[in-house]
Structure formats: C-alpha cells, structure tokens
C-alpha positions, 0 to 999 in steps of 0.5 A: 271900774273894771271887768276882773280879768280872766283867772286863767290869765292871771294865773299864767302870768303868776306862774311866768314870773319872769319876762324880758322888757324890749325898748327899741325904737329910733333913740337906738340911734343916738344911744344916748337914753330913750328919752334923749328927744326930751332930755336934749330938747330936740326937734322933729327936725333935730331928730330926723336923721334918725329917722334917715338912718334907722337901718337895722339890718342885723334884727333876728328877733329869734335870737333874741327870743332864745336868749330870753327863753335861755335866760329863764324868761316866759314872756316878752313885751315890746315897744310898739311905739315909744314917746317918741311916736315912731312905730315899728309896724307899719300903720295905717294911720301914720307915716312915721314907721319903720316902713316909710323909712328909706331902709323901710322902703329899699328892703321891703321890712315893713313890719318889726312886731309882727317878726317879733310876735312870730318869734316868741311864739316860736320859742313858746314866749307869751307876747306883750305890747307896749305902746306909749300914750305919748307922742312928741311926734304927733301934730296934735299932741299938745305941748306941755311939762313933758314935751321936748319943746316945753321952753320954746315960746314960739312952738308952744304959740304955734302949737295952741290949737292942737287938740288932744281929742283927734290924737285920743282918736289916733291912740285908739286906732293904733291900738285896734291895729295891734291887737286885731293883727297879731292874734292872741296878746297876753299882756297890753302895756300902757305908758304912762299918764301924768295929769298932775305934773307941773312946770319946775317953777309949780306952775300947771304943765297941761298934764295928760291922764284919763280924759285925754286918753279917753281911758275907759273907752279904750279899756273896753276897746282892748277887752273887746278885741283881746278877752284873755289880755291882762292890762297894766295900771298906767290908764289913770284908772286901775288896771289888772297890774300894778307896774313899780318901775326902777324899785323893789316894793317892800312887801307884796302890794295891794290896792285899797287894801287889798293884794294886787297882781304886780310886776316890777320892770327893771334895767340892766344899766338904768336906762331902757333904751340902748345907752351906749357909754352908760357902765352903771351895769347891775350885776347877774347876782343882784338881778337874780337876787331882786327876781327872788325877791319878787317872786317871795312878795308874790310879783313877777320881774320884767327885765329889759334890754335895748337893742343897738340901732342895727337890731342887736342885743349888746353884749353886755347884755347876752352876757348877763342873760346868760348868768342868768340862765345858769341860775335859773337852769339849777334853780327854775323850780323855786321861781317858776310857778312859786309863791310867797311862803307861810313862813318867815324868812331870817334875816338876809334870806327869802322863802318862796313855795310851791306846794310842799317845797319850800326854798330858802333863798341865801341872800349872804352865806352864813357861818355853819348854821343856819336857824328857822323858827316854826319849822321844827318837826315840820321839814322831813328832807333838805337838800341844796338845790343846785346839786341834790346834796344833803343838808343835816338838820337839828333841833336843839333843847330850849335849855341846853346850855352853851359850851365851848363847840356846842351852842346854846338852846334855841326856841323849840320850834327852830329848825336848825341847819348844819352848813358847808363852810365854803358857799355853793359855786351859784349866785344865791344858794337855795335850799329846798326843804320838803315839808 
C-alpha cells in the first residue's frame, strides 16, 4: 500500500535511537492531562479562557533543544496541533493558533514551530511533526464516542450535519502547511485513528480511520513534499513505523511476519501533556532501563515531556533528563547506532552490539560472576564501560567439581565473568566485551 521509505532514513532513524516527544499546547493551562477538554466534557466555551490566557512568554525552544541533546537525544518531534485543534504556527486556514491569541496578537509570536524547528536544528536535533487527526475545535469535525460533547443530546443534534469530508480538506492543508514551510522534516506523526470504537453501552461511536482522513491521499501528499520523511503507523494503513504507546513490546516487532521499524513513545509521569499534581514519576534508571530494552529488540524510544502553560520544562523533568545524560555520557556507544546482538542475554540482563562490541546491560547486579553461554573463546577483552577497567574472564571445565570456594563446571561454551562486589556508581552497569 506504501512506496518503502528511504534507506537512508531509516537508517538514520535506526542510529538515533533516542528522542525527545513534545506535547504543548493549550491543556498546558489547566495541567490537568492533555485530554482534559475530554475527560471533564468540556465546551468550546468552557475551554475558551485558555485560549484567553495562553501566554507563554518564558518559551526558549533552545533550552529545550539542549536538554534533549545533553540528555543523549537525536531528535525531537512536536505537537503542531493536539485533539484539541489548537496550532501552534499560524495557519492559513484557521483562527484557532497561537497567533490569534491576545498574547499572539500583543507580542507579535506568530509561529512556535517554526522557533522550535530553528532550534533543533541548531543543536543538530533531527525534526518531527505531530499533528492529530483529530479536532474537537473544528466546526465540522462530527461528534462521536471520543468527542468531549459525546453525551450531550442537544450538541450531537446540532451537530448532525457536519461532514467530515470538508474537515479531511482542512487536515490535508494543514499538513501541506507544515511540510512545505519548514524545509527538510524527518519524521510526520500522525494521531490517531479509531474506526471501530464504540459507545460504553457497545453501541456504533461514529468512528474515524481511513476513509475520513482520506489516508492514501494524504500519504502521498506528505511523500510528495517531503521524499526522505519517514511516516508513523497511526493512518489506519501501514506506515513506515510502528508506534507502541505506554509499553515495552516483548521481543522486536514485525508486521505479517516480517521485522518492522519501531519506536516505543513513553511519559515521564503518564500523562503527555503538562500534569501539574500528577507524582507518578518514572525514575531515570527505569527510563534508562526501557531505552536499553528498546534498543536490544532493535527500536528506538521517544520520551516526552509537557512544557508549563508559560513554555518551560518542569523541573522535574530537566532533573531526570539530566540523570539521563550522565548515563548516556559514559554509556552512548552501546546505544547510539547499536542493534540487537547474535546472542542471548542471562536472565535480568540485555545485550546490544555494534559491530565487534558487544554490551551487556545489568538490569540487577549479580554475586561475583556473571555467566554467558556460547561465548567461550569467543571475547578477547572486557572491561566496564563506564570507567575502562578490566573485567577478568574464566572458563571453566564442563566436569570440574564443585568445592568449597570453587564452583562447579559450566557448559564449555559459557564464558564466565569475574565481578566487583559493590555495583558500579551508574544506573545500569554495562560491560563491553570485545569480540
């Protein structure tokens, strides 16, 4: 259904492996969840003042870009437009942006993408676009299972004859927007389609997918403009990623069989966008753990933050983009550019490789040795990644017997490492073996 994308794309994004997800927008305001226009059944004119008030006046998108850069990241994708049909450059075909606010209007900001793009750029970010193909904003967008005003009669009655067809027009020319102003973009993010959602009762919720968005059209539209871009699954026909959200596949995906390129998009506290009271915080060595573990099934992780209504990283966030990036200073070369490994991982561990190195990743430390089977005469050097130092390595006799201090045989292709007591001073030791 789709023209393979680009090898050099995909190789890029391959090599990446780690990327910041920015979801921005109005919701910033009430810090309540992105989808709080939904959750609490709001109106148009319910949601108005944020409108009124979106004044983010401490926005410096190269703070930002730099964070992501220090934190180990390589490429950043942002919400151009969330469910909520708010835009954050100032299009053509709509009033509802950033530059009709009055903050809009009184400093002049008329385009927050396009500074975003700028700076990415400038800190040698690759650039992504999300835009939703939703948009509870929109005259025309239908009311259905997903709409904020899904149990409210008399809207839904009002709303009868919208047609989805003139919103599908207005989707495609905000997209054209975007990828016609901004030069070169790697990554188009799509979000999301529905079609066979339903009402809580079973019933038919009026959902959206391919013919609503007029998917193939719009693919070809985005290929048109922006030959090198990669394109995310979430048309409802396949693209050229696939995008788990909020988990950890369990062993490198695939599409009919075969191997597909994929990024896991995960939060730092479970909501995307900015969530003022919400202390469900992962912590840096978990995040840096589910980064290991997507690299070792050959995928890439996107890692969100929300900025505040006023255009700043929480602090909680810089804070573990920091931790971050002291991992990935010492430990960048078992990620970046690294694949999934020839050979198994023990238990609680995970291997990447890039060409002869192998890296094993310590997910819990273990007592004194370490054991991996088919590795035998196989490992000329190993050493702790963070700091260089030696790590001895042993083989022992299939039939030596156990005694005492002396352990028993293992398989004769086990390798064993001899290790400290105390774990190395890093969220996740990694050992580099030369092969």
């Amino acid at each position: 259904m789709t023209d393979a994308p680009p090898a050099a794309s995909v190789q890029k994004f391959r090599d990446w492996r780690f990327g910041l997800f920015v979801h921005w927008g109005l919701y910033s305001l009430p810090a309540r969840h992105e989808w709080v226009k939904n959750y609490e059944r709001l109106t148009d004119e319910d949601y108005q003042p944020y409108f009124d008030h979106f004044e983010p006046d401490l926005y410096d998108p190269r703070a930002w870009a730099r964070a992501a850069r220090d934190a180990g990241m390589r490429y950043a994708v942002l919400t151009t437009k969330h469910h909520e049909g708010f835009c954050l450059w100032d299009s053509a075909v709509s009033d509802y942006t950033v530059a009709k606010t009055p903050w809009g209007r009184e400093s002049g900001t008329t385009d927050l993408v396009g500074q975003f793009v700028e700076a990415c750029r400038a800190e040698g970010l690759g650039v992504g676009f999300y835009h939703s193909l939703i948009d509870w904003h929109h005259p025309e967008f239908p009311i259905d299972a997903v709409h904020p005003q899904r149990d409210d009669a008399e809207a839904k009655a009002k709303a009868a004859g919208r047609d989805i067809q003139v919103y599908a027009e207005y989707l495609h020319a905000q997209t054209r927007e975007l990828l016609t102003n901004y030069g070169p973009i790697d990554i188009m993010w799509f979000d999301f389609s529905y079609p066979d959602f339903k009402y809580a009762d079973g019933s038919p919720g009026n959902g959206k997918g391919r013919d609503d968005w007029r998917s193939e059209e719009l693919m070809a539209m985005v290929r048109e403009l922006q030959p090198d871009i990669l394109i995310n699954d979430r048309l409802d026909i396949p693209g050229d990623f696939v995008t788990p959200e909020q988990y950890q596949p369990d062993a490198p995906m695939q599409r009919d069989g075969v191997p597909v390129l994929w990024e896991a998009c995960q939060t730092l506290n479970g909501s995307w966008g900015y969530d003022r009271d919400n202390l469900d915080w992962k912590s840096p060595e978990l995040l840096v753990k589910m980064l290991i573990d997507s690299v070792s099934k050959d995928g890439n992780l996107l890692l969100n933050v929300g900025p505040t209504g006023r255009g700043e990283f929480d602090p909680r966030a810089l804070a573990t983009l920091a931790s971050i990036g002291e991992w990935m200073r010492l430990h960048e070369r078992s990620i970046r550019g690294a694949r999934p490994a020839e050979y198994a991982a023990p238990p609680d561990c995970r291997f990447t490789q890039k060409g002869n190195r192998l890296y094993l990743h310590l997910f819990s430390w273990p007592m004194g040795h370490i054991h991996l089977p088919g590795l035998a005469g196989k490992v000329k050097y190993a050493q702790l990644l963070n700091d260089a130092s030696e790590i001895k390595r042993t083989v022992r006799k299939p039939d030596q017997q156990a005694q005492n201090t002396t352990p028993g045989g293992a398989a004769a292709d086990t390798l064993t490492l001899k290790l400290p007591i105390q774990k190395p001073n890093t969220l996740v030791p990694v050992i580099e073996l030369f092969l």
